[in-house]
Every structure is written in structure tokens, then in C-alpha cells.
C-alpha positions in Angstrom: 0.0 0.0 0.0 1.3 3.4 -0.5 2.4 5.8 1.9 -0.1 8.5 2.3 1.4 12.3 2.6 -0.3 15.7 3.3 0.9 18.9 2.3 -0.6 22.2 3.7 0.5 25.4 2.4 -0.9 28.6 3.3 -0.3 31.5 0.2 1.5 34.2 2.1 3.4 36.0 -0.9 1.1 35.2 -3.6 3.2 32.0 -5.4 6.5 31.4 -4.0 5.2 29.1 -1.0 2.8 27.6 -3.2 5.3 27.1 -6.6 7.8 25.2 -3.8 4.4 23.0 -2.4 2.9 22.3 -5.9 6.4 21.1 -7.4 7.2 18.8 -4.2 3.5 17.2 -4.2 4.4 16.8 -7.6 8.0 14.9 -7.8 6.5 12.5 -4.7 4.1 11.2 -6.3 6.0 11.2 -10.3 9.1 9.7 -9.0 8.2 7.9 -5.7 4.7 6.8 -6.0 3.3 8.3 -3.0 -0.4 9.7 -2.6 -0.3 12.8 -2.3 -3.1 15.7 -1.1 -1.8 19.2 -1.3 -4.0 21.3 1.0 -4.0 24.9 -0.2 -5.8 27.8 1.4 -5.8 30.4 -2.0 -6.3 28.7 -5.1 -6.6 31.5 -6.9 -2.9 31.8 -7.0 -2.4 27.9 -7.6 -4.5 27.9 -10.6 -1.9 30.5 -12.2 0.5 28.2 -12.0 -1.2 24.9 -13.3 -3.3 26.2 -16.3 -6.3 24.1 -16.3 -7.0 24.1 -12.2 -10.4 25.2 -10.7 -9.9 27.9 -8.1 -13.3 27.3 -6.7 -12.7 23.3 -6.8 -13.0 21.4 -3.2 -11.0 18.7 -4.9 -9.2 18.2 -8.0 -6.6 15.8 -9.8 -4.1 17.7 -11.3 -0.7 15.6 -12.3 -1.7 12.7 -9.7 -1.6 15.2 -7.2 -5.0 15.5 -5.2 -5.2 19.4 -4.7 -7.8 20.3 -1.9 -9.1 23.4 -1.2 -8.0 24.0 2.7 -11.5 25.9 4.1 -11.5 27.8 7.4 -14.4 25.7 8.1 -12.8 22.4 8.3 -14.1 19.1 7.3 -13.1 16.1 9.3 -10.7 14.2 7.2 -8.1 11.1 7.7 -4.9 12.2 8.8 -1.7 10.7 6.5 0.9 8.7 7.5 3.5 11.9 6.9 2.6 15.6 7.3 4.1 18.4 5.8 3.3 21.9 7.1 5.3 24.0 4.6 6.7 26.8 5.9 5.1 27.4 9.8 1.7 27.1 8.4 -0.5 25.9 11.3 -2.7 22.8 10.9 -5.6 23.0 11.5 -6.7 22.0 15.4 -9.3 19.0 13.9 -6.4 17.5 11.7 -3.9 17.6 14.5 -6.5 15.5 17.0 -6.7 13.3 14.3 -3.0 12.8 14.2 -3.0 11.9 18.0 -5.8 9.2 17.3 -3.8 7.4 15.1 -2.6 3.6 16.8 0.7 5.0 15.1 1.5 8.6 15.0 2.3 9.8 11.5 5.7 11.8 11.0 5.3 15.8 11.5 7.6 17.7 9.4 7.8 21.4 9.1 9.5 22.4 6.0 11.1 25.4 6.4 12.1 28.1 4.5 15.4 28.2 2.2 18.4 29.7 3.8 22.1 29.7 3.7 22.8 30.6 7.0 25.3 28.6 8.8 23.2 27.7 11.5 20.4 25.7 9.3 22.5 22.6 9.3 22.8 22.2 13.5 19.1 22.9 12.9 17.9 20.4 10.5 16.6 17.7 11.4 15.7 18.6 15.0 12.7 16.9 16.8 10.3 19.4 18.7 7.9 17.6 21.1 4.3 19.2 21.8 2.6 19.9 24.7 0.0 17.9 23.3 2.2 14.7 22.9 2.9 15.3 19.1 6.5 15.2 17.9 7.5 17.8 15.4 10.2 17.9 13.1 12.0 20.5 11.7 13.4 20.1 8.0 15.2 22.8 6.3 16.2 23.2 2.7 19.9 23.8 2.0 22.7 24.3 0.0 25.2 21.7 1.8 25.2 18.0 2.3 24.4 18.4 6.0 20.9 20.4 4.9 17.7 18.8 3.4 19.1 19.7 0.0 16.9 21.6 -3.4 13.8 20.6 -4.8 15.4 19.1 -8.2 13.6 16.7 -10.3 15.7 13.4 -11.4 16.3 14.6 -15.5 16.2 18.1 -14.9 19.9 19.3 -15.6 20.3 16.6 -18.2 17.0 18.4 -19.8 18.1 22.3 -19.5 21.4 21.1 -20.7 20.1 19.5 -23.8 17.5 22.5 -24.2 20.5 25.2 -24.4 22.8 23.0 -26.5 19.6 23.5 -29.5 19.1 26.7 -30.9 16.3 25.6 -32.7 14.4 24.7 -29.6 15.3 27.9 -27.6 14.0 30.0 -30.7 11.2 28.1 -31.3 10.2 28.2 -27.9 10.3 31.6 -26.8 8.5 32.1 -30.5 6.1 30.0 -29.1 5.6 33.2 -26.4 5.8 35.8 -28.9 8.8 36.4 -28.3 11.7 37.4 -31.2 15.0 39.0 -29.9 17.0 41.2 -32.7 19.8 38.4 -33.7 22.6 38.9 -31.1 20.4 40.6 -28.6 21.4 39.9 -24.5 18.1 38.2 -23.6 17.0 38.7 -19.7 14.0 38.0 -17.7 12.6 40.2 -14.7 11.0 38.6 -11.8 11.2 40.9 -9.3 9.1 42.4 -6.2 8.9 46.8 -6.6 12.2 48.1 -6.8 12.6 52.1 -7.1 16.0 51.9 -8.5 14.9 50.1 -11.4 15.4 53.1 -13.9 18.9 53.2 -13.2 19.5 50.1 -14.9 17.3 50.4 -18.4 18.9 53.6 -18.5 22.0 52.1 -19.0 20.5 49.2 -21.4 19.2 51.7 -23.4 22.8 53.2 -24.5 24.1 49.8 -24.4 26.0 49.0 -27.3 24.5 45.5 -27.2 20.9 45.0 -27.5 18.7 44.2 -24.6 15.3 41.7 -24.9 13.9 42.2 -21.4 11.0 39.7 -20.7 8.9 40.6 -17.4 6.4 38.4 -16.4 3.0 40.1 -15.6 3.8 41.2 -11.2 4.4 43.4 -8.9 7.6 45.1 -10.5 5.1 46.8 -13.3 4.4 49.7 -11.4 7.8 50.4 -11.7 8.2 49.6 -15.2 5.6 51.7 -16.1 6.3 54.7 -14.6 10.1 54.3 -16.3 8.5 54.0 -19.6 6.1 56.8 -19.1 2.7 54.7 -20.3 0.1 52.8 -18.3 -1.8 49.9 -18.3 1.0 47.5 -19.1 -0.2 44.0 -19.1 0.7 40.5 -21.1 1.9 41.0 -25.0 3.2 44.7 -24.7 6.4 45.6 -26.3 8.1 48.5 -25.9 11.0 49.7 -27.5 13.7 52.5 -25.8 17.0 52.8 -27.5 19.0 49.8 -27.5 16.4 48.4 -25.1 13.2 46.1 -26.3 10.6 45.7 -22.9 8.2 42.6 -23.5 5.5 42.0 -21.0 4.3 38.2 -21.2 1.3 36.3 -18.5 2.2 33.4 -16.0 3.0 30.8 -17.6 3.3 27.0 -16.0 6.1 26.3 -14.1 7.9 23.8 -16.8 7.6 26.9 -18.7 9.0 29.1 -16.9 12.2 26.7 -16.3 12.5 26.7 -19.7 12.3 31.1 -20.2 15.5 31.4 -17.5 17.1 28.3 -19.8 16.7 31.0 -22.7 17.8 33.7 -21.3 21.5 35.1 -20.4 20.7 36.8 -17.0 17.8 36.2 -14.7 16.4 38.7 -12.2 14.3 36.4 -9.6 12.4 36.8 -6.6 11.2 34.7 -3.6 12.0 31.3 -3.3 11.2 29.2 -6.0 12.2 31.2 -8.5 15.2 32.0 -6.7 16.2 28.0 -6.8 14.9 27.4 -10.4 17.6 29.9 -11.4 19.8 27.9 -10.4 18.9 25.4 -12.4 19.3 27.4 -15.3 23.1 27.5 -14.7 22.9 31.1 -16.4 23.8 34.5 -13.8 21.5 35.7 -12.2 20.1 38.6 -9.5 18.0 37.4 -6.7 15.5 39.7 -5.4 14.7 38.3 -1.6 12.0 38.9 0.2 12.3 41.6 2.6 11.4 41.3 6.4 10.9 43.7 8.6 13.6 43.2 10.7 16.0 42.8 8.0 16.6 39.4 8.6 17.0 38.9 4.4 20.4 40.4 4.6 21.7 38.2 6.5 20.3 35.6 4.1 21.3 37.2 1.1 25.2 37.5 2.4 25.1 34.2 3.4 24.1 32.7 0.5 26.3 35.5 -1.5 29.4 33.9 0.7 28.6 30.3 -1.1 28.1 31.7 -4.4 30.8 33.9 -5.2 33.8 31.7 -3.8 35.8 30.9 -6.8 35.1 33.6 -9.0 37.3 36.4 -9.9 37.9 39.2 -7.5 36.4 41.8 -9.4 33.6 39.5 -10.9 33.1 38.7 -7.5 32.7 42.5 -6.5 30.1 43.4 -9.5 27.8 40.7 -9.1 27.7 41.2 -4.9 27.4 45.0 -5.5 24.9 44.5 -8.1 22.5 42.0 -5.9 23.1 44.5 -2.6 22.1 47.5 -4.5 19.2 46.1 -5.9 18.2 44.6 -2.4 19.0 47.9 -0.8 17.1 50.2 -3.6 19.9 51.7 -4.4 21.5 53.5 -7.7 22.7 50.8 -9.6 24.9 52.3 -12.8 28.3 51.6 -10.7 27.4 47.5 -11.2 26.2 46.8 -14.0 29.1 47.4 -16.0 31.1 44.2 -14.5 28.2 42.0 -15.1 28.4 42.9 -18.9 32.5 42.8 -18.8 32.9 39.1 -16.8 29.6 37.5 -18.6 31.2 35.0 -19.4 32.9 34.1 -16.3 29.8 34.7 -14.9 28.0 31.8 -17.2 30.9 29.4 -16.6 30.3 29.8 -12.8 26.7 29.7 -12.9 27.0 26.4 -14.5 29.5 25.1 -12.1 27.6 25.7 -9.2 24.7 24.4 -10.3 26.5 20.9 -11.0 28.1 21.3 -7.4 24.3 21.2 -6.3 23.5 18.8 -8.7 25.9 16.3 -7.4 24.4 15.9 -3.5 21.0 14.3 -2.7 17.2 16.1 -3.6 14.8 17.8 -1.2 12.1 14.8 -2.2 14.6 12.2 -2.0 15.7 13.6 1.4 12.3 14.0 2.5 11.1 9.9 1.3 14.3 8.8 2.8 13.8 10.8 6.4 10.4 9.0 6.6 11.8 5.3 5.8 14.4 5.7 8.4 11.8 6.9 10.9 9.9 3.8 10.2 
């Protein structure tokens, strides 16, 4: 019989918890066989990423994957034999009675968010007991062998490699968007949270001697976009031209999709935390716009993680892409940067590719996750 798992996610910043919950519920049941119900509490912003989905539906299939809608007003359900509450979401007080009815308690996980931070690897795997007699346990993504490891599906760097080794397929595909860079154009996407500074940089692209294709998926960074381009009402299939500088606004698109538009592209701006990881992936530089807390917690993320990244890269490639990622972070001018991106791009490529076969080489999130809940059997 197959081992039953939950997954709750609660949509706190619109898609990044729940494009990290969708493609885990996904790989555990594609490549291990597992049920699988992904408990959501917005499907509005699920159905954006799966095409297709009902965001009024109390149940769907989509991909194997039994997506429930997670109600205020909860029904009475069986509890499974592992329980993911992704990112400090709370369970609901029915489902965790349930759990303590069970003649054998399932395993409690709290999946945590992504984080460089030395400390992560004392902290993962760390039991918490209840007051109520439940035992928690706390499992935290990583970027080293002693963390929980990247959501990475088996084929994918054997597919993105393959992908950007055919021209033909690249072109076709971002045809297949509408998309048609001048021949020789630098081709970047823009996934990114507000950011007052942006101006500073198309400035620059537009008296580049290189052209620019700048793809920005339909979010929050429009506003700023906008009021750099001096129009309004900017929404999927504009194109605007500015010097050396072509601006292409496209819609969500699903998230195989999307792997494949930072495959295409030779620099990706990325928020959040899947995005952030699919990046990665890409093996192609990139800019990662985190999410800022209030008590600026997310720079001592971003340095953290910045620490990892850059060791092995020239001094002064080093220096640009670091200044470049703290002045976007920080709102800040960010003409003094750019410059070293363009001069050490290919440096830049070589490394991006490196570091994503470092990652490549240790063990999955899934995998990590299946193989923490047959050792706790």
C-alpha cells in the first residue's frame, strides 16, 4: 500500500510558497509513487501556475496530485501517514486531533524556508515535542550536504542542458511566447518584487552598445516599469522599444515553462524562493531579489548565501555581481554595477554552471524527505 502524505501550504506571498508546495507534491508522487493531497488555502494563485486548475474546486486531480481546497471551516478528514506543514503554516486544530488518534502517529515535518545561514545545518533535522504529545520535526532546505538539499527533479539538468545546446528549440520556444529577440540581442528575464532603482538600470541598457530583450512576467515590479516608460496599463503582449532596449511584458505561464524562459535567457532577475532555486537550475547568472522582512533578517540571508556563491570567481567579478545583488536589495543606484556584469559575462556563465553541478551532485529535497520518513519507520 502506498504511503499516504499531506501537504498544507498557506499562500503568504502570492506564489512562492505555493510554486515550492505544488512542485514537491508533484516529484513525490511522479518519482516515488506516494499519494499525495496538497491542501491549499488560496487557489486562486495555484490555478496561475497549473493552467487548467479550478480555483473554486474542493477537490481536483491535477498531475496525480489530489489538490484540496484548505477551508476555514474544516471538514473532518483522515490524517496521513507523513505531514508536511510547509513553511510554519498551522494545521488546523481537527487535523492535529486526528493525528493523535492514530494507533501509530504519522511523521510531523515542518518544512522550512530556504536559507544559507550557517546555523540551518545544526538545525535540521531537530525533533520538537508538543505539549499535546505530538512530535515535530523541523526540516530545512539547503545548499550543503548536512541540509535537506533543493527541490530538483531526477532529469532536470540533463534536460536544461540538452535545451540550451539547440538553438532551434530555444527559438522556437520563446516564438512560441511571442517572443523574437533582434539576432545577437542579450536576452534577460525580470521577476522581481517593486524596486525604485529600477530606472537606473534600463537607463544604462538603453545606450548599451549590445541589444537588450527584457521579458517581465505580468507582477508586482510593473508599477515600476511603467512609470520608467512613461505609459500605463502595461499587461501581457506589450512591447516597448527604448534605444537599445526592447521591454516585452508576457502572462504566467506553467512552471515547466518558466524553467524553460530562464534556460533561454543570459541573465535572470528572480524573486522569492522558488524562482530563486529554479535559477539555479538554469546555470545562467542571475540577481536574486529576496523577500524583505521587517527586521531585515533577508540580509543576513542574502550575504550568506552571496558567501557560497561567489567563492571561486574572480575578484572583481566577484565585487560586481555582490554590489549588483546589494544595491538592488537595498534600492539603491545601480549604474556603478552593471558594467562588470556585462565585462565578466562569461565568467559569470561558466560559474553559474559550475555551481549548479556542485548542487546537482548531493542528494534532492524529495529524496531527502522519502528517505527521512523510511528511516523513521
Amino acid at each position: 500500500m502506498k504511503a499516504s502524505w499531506d501537504v498544507f501550504c498557506s499562500v503568504v506571498d502570492n506564489f512562492g510558497d505555493v510554486g515550492v508546495t505544488w512542485r514537491l507534491a508533484r516529484q513525490l508522487v511522479a518519482e516515488h509513487d506516494l499519494a499525495v493531497r496538497l491542501w491549499i488555502d488560496d487557489l486562486t494563485a495555484f490555478a496561475r501556475l497549473c493552467p487548467g486548475a479550478d480555483a473554486e474546486a474542493a477537490q481536483q486531480w491535477q498531475d496525480g496530485v489530489s489538490v484540496c481546497r484548505w477551508s476555514p471551516d474544516w471538514t473532518a478528514t483522515d490524517c496521513a501517514d507523513v505531514v508536511i506543514e510547509a513553511f510554519a503554516c498551522r494545521l488546523p486544530p481537527a487535523y492535529m486531533e486526528a493525528m493523535l488518534q492514530r494507533p501509530v502517529r504519522p511523521l510531523w515535518l515542518n518544512l522550512e524556508y530556504l536559507s544559507a545561514e550557517a546555523w540551518v545545518s545544526g538545525c535540521h533535522g531537530l525533533p520538537s515535542p508538543q505539549s499535546n504529545g505530538l512530535k515535530k520535526v523541523f526540516f530545512f532546505p539547503g545548499f550543503l550536504p548536512t541540509t535537506g538539499g533543493l527541490l530538483r527533479e531526477r532529469t532536470l539538468v540533463e534536460q536544461r542542458q540538452a535545451f540550451q545546446l539547440d538553438a532551434a528549440m530555444q527559438r522556437n520556444f520563446l516564438l512560441g511566447l511571442g517572443v523574437v529577440p533582434d539576432a545577437g540581442a542579450r536576452v534577460i528575464s525580470l521577476f522581481a518584487y517593486e524596486n525604485p532603482a529600477l530606472g537606473t538600470w534600463l537607463d544604462l541598457l538603453v545606450k548599451d552598445p549590445r541589444a537588450t530583450h527584457l521579458i517581465v512576467p505580468e507582477g508586482r515590479i510593473l508599477g515600476d516599469l511603467q512609470r520608467w516608460l512613461g505609459v500605463e496599463g502595461l499587461r501581457a503582449g506589450a512591447i516597448e522599444k527604448r534605444g537599445a532596449l526592447t521591454v516585452q511584458v508576457m502572462p504566467f505561464v506553467r512552471q515547466e515553462d518558466y524553467d524553460r524562459l530562464l534556460w533561454s535567457c543570459d541573465f535572470n532577475v528572480v524573486r522569492g524562493e522558488d524562482s530563486f532555486v529554479r535559477a539555479q537550475w538554469a546555470a545562467r547568472p542571475l540577481l536574486w531579489h529576496i523577500y524583505e522582512q521587517d527586521d531585515d533578517a533577508h540580509w543576513a540571508k542574502l550575504d550568506a548565501f552571496l558567501e557560497l556563491y561567489l567563492k571561486g570567481l574572480p575578484e572583481a567579478a566577484a565585487r560586481g555581481l555582490s554590489g549588483f545583488w546589494r544595491a538592488w536589495n537595498g534600492g539603491n543606484d545601480l549604474r556603478a554595477h552593471w558594467p562588470a556584469i556585462s565585462e565578466y559575462e562569461a565568467i559569470l556563465r561558466k560559474h553559474a554552471e559550475n555551481w549548479c553541478l556542485e548542487q546537482a551532485s548531493q542528494r534532492d529535497l524529495v529524496e531527502a524527505l522519502v528517505q527521512f520518513y523510511r528511516n523513521s519507520l
